[in-house]
N, C-alpha and C positions, 0 to 999 in steps of 0.2 A: 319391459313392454316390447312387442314385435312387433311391429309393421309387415305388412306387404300390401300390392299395389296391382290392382286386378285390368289390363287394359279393356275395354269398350271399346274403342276406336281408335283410328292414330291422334293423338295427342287428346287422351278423356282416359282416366284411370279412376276407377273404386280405391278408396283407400280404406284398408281393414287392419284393427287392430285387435289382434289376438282374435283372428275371424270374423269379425262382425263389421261392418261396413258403419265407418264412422264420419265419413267426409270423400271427398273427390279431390284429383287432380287434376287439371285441364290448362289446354294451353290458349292462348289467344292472341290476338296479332298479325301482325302478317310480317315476311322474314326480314330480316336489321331490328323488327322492332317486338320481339316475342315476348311473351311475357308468361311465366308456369304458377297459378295459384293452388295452392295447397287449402283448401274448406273444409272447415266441418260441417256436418247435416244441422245438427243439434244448436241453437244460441242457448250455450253454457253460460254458469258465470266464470271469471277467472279463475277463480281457487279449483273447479270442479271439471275442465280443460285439460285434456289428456298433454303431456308434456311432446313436445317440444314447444306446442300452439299455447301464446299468451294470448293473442286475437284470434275472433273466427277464424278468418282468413290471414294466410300469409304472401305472396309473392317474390318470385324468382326469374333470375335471366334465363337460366336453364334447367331442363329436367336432371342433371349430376346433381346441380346444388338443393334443390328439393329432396333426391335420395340421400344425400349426404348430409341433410339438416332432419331427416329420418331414419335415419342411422343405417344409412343403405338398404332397403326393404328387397326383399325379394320382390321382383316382377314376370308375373303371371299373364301371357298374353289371351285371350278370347278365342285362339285358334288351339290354346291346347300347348302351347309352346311356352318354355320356361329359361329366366333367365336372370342372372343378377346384377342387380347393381353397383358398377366397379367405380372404385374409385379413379378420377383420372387425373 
């Protein structure tokens, strides 16, 4: 499975797997207290949940550990610009 991770705006990401737009990333919060949820569109049942997601939703302190619990997706910014997700 591939991921990648299409920016909308600063911190709002399409997430697509093997192309198709499966769920979003976005961030929320304000700063000390951020918080990065990783959703799917779709209420799946469990077994039918593209892997890594056991729940609709996941949550993270930051957008690395989202890329990194997605097996680092390429990220695609709205301006045309491209870029990946490194491990840090």
């Amino acid at each position: 499975m591939s991921y990648s991770l299409i920016q909308l705006a600063p911190g709002a990401y399409d997430l697509l797997l093997e192309d198709e737009i499966i769920g979003s990333v976005v961030r929320s919060g304000s700063r000390g207290d951020t918080v990065w949820t990783a959703e799917l569109i779709e209420e799946r049942p469990e077994g039918e949940r593209p892997a890594p997601f056991i729940g609709i939703e996941h949550s993270f302190p930051t957008l690395q550990e989202v890329c990194g619990w997605l097996g680092y997706p390429e990220i695609k910014s709205n301006f045309g610009r491209s870029a990946v997700a490194r491990r840090s």
